[in-house]
C-alpha positions as CSV (number, residue, x, y, z in Angstrom):
1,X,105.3,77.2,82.0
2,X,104.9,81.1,82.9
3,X,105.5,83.2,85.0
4,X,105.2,87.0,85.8
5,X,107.0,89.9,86.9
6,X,104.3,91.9,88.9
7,X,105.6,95.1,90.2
8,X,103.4,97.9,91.7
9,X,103.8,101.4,90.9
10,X,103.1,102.8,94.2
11,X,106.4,103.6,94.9
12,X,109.8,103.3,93.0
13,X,111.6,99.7,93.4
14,X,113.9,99.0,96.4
15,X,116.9,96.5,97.2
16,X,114.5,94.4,98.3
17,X,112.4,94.1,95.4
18,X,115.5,93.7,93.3
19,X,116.1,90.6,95.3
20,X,112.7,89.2,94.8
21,X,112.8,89.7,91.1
22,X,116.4,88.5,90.2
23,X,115.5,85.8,92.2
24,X,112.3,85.2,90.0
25,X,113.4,86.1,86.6
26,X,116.9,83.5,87.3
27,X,114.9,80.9,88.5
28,X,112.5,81.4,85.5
29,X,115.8,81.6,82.5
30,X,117.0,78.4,84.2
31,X,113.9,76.4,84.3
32,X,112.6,78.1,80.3
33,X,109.4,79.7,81.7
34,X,107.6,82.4,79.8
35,X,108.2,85.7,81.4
36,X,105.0,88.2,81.6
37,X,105.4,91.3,82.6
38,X,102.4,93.0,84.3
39,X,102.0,96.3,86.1
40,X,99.5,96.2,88.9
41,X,98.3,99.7,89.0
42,X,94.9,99.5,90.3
43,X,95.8,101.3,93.8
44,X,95.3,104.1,91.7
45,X,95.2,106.7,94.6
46,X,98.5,105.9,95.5
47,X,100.1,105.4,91.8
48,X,102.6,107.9,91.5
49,X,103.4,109.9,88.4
50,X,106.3,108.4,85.8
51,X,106.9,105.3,88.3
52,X,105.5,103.0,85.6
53,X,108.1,104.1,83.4
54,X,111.1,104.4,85.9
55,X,109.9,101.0,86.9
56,X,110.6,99.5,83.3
57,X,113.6,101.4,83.2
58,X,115.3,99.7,86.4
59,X,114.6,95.9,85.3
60,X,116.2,96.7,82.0
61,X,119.4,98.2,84.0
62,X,119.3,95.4,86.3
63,X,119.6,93.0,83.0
64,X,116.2,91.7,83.7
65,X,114.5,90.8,80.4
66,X,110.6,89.7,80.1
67,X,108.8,87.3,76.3
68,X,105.7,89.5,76.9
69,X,104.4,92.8,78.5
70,X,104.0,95.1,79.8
71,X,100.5,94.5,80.4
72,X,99.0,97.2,82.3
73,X,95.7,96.0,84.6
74,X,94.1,99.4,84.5
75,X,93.7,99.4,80.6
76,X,91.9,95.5,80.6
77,X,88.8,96.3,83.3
78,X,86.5,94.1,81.5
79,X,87.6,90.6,82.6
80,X,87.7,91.3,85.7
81,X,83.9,93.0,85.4
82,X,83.3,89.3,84.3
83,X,84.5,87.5,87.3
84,X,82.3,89.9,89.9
85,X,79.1,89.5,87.5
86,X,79.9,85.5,87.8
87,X,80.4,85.3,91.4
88,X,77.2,87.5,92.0
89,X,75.3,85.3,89.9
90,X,76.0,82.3,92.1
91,X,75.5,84.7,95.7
92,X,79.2,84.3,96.1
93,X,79.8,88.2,97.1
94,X,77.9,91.3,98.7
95,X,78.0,94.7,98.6
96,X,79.2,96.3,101.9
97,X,78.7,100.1,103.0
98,X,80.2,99.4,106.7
99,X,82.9,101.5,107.5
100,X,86.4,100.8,109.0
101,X,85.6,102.2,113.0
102,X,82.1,99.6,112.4
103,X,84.0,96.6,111.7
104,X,86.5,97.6,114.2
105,X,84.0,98.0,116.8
106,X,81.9,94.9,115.9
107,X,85.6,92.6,116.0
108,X,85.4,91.0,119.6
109,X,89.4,90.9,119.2
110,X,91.3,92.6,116.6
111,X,94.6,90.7,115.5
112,X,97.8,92.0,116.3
113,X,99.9,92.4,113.2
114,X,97.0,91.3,110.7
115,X,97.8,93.5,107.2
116,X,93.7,93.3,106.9
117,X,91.2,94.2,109.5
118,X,89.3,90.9,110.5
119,X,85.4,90.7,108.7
120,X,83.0,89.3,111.9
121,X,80.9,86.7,110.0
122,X,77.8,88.2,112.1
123,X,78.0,91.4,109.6
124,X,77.4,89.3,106.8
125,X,73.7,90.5,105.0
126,X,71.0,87.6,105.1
127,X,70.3,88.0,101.5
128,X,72.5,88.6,99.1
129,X,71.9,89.8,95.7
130,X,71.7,87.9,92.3
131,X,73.6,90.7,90.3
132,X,76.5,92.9,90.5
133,X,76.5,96.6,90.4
134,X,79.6,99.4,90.7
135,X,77.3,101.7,93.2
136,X,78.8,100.2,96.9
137,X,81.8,101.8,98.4
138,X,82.7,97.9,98.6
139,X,82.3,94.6,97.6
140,X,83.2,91.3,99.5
141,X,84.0,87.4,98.9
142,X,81.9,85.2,101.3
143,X,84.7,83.1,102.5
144,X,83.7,79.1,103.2
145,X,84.8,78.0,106.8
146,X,87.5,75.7,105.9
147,X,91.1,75.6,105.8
148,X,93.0,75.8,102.6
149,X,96.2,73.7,102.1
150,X,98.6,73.7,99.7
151,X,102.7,72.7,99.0
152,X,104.9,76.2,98.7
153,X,108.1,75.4,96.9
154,X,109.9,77.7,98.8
155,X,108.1,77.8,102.4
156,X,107.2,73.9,102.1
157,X,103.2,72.5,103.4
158,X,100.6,75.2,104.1
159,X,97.2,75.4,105.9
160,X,95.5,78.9,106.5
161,X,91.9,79.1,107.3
162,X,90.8,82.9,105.9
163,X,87.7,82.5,107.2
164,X,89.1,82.5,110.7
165,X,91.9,85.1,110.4
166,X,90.3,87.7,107.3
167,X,86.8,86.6,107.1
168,X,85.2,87.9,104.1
169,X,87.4,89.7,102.6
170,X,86.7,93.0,99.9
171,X,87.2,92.1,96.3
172,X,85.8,95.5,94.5
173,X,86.0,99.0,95.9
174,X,84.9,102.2,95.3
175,X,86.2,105.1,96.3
176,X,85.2,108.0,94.6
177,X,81.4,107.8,93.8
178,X,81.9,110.0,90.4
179,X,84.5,107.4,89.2
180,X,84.1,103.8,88.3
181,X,85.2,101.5,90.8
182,X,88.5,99.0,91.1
183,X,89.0,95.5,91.7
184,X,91.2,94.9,94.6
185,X,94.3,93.3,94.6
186,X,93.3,89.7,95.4
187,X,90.4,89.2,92.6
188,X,92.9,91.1,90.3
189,X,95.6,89.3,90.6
190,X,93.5,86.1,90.0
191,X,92.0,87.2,87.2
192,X,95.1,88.4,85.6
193,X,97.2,85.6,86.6
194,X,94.3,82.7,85.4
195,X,93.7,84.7,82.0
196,X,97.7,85.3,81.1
197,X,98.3,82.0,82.0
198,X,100.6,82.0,85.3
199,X,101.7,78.9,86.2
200,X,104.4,79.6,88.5
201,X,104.1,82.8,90.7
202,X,107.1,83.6,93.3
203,X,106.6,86.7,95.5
204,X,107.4,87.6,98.9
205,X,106.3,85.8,101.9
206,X,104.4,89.0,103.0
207,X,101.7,87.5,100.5
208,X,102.1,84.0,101.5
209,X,98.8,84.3,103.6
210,X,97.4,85.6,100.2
211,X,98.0,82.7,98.7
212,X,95.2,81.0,100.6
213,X,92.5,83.7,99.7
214,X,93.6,83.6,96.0
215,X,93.0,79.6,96.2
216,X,89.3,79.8,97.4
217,X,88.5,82.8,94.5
218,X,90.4,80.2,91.2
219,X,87.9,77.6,92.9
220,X,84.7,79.8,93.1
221,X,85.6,81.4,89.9
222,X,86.1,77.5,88.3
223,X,89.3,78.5,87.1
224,X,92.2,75.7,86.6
225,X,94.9,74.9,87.2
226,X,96.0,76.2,90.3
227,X,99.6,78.3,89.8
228,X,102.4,76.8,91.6
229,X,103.3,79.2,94.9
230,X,106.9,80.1,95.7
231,X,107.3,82.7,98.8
232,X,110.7,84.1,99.9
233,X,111.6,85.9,102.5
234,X,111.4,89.4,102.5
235,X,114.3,91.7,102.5
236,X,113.7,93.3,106.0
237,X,115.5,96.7,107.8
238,X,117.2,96.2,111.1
239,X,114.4,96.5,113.2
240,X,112.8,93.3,111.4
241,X,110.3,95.2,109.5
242,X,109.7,95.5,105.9
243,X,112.1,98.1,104.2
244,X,110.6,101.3,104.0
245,X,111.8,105.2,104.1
246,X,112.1,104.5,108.4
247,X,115.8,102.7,106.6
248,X,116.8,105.5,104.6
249,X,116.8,105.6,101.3
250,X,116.7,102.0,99.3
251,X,115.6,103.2,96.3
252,X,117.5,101.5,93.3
253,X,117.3,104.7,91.3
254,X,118.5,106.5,94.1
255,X,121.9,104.3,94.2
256,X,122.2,104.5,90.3
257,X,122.1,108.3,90.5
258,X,125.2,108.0,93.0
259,X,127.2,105.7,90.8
260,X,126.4,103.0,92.2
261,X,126.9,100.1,89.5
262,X,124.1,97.6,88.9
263,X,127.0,94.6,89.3
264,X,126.9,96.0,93.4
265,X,123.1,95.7,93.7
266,X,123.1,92.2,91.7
267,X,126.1,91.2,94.0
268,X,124.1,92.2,97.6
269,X,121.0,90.7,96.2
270,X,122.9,87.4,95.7
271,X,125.0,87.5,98.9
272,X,121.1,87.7,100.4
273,X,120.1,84.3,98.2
274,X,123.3,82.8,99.5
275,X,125.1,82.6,96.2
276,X,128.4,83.9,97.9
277,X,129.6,84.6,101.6
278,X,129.9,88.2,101.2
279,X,128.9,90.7,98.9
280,X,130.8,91.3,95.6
281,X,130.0,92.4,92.0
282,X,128.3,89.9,90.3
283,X,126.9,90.3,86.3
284,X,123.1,89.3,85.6
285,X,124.5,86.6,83.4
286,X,126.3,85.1,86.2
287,X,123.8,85.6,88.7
288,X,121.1,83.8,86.7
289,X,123.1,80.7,86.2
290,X,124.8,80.9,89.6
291,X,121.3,81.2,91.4
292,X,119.8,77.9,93.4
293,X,116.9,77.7,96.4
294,X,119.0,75.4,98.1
295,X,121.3,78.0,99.0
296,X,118.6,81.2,100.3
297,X,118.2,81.3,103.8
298,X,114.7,80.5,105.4
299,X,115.8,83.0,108.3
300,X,115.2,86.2,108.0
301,X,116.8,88.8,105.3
302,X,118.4,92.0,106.5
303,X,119.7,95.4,105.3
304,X,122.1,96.9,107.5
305,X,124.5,99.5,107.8
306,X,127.3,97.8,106.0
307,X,125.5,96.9,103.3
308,X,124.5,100.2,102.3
309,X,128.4,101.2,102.6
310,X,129.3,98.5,100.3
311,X,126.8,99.7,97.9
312,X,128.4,103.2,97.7
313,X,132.4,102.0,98.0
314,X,134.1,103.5,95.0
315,X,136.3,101.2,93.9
316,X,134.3,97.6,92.0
């Protein structure tokens, strides 16, 4: 059994994804999975200098340990160059020049909420090509009209139907015409996950929709088996949004650098799982044996006030 640590350097690691990975790597030293850990890079515009580094850094502080890694997914391009020439082959994907204000103007009724822009299925070409080639600002995934269901170990039974809420959905971009282009983040993680051999992946429930779309490329792709899902909830400001700069500053290396001790952050991060009724230091050690998903709430998670002035008491 495996599983990965996946974080993104887009930005340096927050409380909340402290949470989610504490929460992963426990849950993965209790039940013996393999750890993997794999740095998802490919939003390359938006990588920011030394983050991959600092990134490392904080899981070792938090007492976070990993069997293999860290894989990069910038340095291996060629498997998943593989998986777009296979899905051309088979007319599973198209290349698409349409721009954002287009698809926007060709949705009859843009979703409220949606983290993608709904794909009209009228915009799809009427032939499709037989090969794959980097030269389209855009690639996408012809999704079937059917619902995908599946069991969540965390969220319980699922059925999403991407075809009615993403449509097709992009799977290679482009951005810069003088450089080569990137797989996006669903066919990535897919790739990476079937080839390093994920069985168990547990993320936030922002990518629980996800979930579905990853389903319907391991099937056209013919990859098996299918990883075992477990969402949580995400670690959310006051205003019930995902925490961001709008909550100050919830940067874990932003709390070390006051003193903060990682027993505090490990402490809030279980009082969020449900491990105890209040914050208070807690080790790694005891954490990880301590941790259960009987105990997390399915409610939502959130960062006040008086957590951050826990964080930064002086005394332990």
């Amino acid at each position: 059994m495996r599983t990965r640590l996946a974080p993104s350097p887009t930005g340096a690691l927050h409380l909340g994804n402290a949470r989610t990975f504490l929460a992963n790597w426990a849950l993965a030293r209790q039940r013996s999975w393999h750890i993997t850990l794999r740095i998802e890079d490919l939003d390359t515009p938006r990588v920011k200098p030394g983050v991959i580094d600092l990134t490392i850094d904080l899981l070792r502080w938090l007492g976070i340990d990993w069997d293999e890694g860290p894989f990069v997914q910038s340095h291996e391009p060629a498997p998943h160059l593989a998986a777009m020439h296979s899905l051309a082959a088979r007319g599973l994907i198209y290349p698409c020049d349409l721009t954002r204000a287009q698809i926007e103007a060709a949705a009859s009724a843009p979703q409220e909420g949606a983290h993608d822009l709904p794909f009209p299925a009228h915009l799809r070409p009427s032939a499709r090509p037989t090969a794959f080639t980097d030269s389209s600002p855009s690639w996408r995934f012809l999704v079937p009209d059917e619902p995908v269901n599946f069991t969540d170990e965390f969220a319980g039974p699922q059925s999403h139907t991407p075809a009615r809420t993403v449509g097709d959905f992009v799977i290679w971009t482009r951005r810069d015409p003088g450089k080569p282009g990137q797989p996006a983040y669903q066919l990535a993680v897919v790739v990476d996950d079937a080839r390093q051999g994920i069985t168990h992946v547990v993320r936030g429930d922002d990518l629980l929709d996800s979930a579905a779309r990853q389903i319907l490329l391991y099937r056209a792709l013919g990859l098996s088996p299918l990883p075992h899902y477990l969402h949580l909830p995400l670690v959310r400001g006051s205003d019930a949004k995902r925490l961001a700069k709008r909550h100050g500053d919830t940067r874990l290396d932003a709390y070390r650098a006051k003193g903060v001790p990682r027993e505090r952050v490990i402490g809030l991060a279980a009082h969020w799982c449900g491990l105890c009724s209040e914050p208070r230091p807690m080790s790694p050690d005891e954490f990880r044996d301590r941790f259960s998903l009987n105990t997390i709430p399915h409610g939502p998670v959130t960062f006040t006030a008086e957590n951050d002035r826990w964080l930064l008491e002086s005394k332990n």
